[in-house]
C-alpha positions as CSV (number, residue, x, y, z in Angstrom):
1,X,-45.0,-7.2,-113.9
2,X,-41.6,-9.5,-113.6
3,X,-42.0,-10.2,-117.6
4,X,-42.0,-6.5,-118.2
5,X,-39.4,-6.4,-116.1
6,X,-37.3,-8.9,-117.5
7,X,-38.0,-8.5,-121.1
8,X,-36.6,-4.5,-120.4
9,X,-33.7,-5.8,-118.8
10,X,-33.0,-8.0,-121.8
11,X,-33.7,-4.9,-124.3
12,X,-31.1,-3.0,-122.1
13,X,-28.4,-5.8,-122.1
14,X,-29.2,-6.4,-126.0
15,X,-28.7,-2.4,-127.0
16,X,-25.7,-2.2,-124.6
17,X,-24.0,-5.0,-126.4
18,X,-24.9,-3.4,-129.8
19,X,-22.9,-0.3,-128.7
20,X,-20.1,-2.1,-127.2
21,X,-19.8,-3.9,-129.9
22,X,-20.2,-1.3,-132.2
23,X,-17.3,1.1,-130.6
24,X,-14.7,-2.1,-130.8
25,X,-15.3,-2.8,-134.4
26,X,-14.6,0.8,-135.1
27,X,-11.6,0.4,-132.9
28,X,-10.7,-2.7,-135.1
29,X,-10.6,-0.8,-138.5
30,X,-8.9,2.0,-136.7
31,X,-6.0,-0.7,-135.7
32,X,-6.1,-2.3,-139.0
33,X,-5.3,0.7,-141.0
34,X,-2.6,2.1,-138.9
35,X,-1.0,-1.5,-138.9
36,X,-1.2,-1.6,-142.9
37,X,0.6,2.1,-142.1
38,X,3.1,0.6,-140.5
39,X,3.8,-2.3,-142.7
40,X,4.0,-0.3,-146.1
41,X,6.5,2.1,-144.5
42,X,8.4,0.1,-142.9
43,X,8.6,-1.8,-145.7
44,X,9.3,1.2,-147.6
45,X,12.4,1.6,-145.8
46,X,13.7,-1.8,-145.1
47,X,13.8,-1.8,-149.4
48,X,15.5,1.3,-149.1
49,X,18.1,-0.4,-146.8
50,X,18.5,-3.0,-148.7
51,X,19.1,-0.5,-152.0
52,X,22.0,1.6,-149.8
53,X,23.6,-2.0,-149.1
54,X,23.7,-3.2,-152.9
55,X,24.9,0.4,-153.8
56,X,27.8,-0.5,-151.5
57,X,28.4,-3.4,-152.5
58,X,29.4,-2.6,-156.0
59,X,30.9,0.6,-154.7
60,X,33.4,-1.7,-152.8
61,X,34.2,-4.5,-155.8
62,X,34.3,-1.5,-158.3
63,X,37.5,-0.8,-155.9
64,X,38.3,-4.2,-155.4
65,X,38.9,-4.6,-159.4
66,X,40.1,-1.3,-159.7
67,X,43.0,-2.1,-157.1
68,X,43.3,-5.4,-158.8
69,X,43.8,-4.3,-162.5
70,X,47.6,-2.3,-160.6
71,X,46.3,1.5,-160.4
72,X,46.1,3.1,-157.7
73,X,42.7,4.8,-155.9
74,X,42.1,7.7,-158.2
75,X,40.6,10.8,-156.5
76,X,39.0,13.6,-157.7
77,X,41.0,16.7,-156.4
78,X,40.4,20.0,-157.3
């Protein structure tokens, strides 16, 4: 009677692990994919940071030499 016992208990213990288990791997995958998410667009925009910054960059010695060569700032005015 114990041995039924037991070995039911174990059966139990066994299947509840199986689901626990089962329900944090899919947790896992869930986590994963939202982390790549998050990586590629973040990346995404740190790149596009770093683009806005170059643009600036030769915006400001495009005036640097322009100032340098003796004319001054030119403006478009309608």
């Amino acid at each position: 009677m114990f041995s039924v016992v037991s070995i039911a208990l174990v059966v139990l213990a066994i299947a509840g692990f199986g689901l626990v288990l089962f329900r944090v791997l899919k947790l896992l995958r869930t986590y994963r994919s939202t982390a790549s998410m998050v990586t590629a667009r973040t990346g995404d925009r740190v790149g596009l940071l770093r683009a806005r910054f170059a643009a600036l960059r030769v915006a400001i010695a495009g005036r640097r030499r322009h100032r340098r060569d003796g004319h001054a700032a030119q403006y478009d005015r309608p």
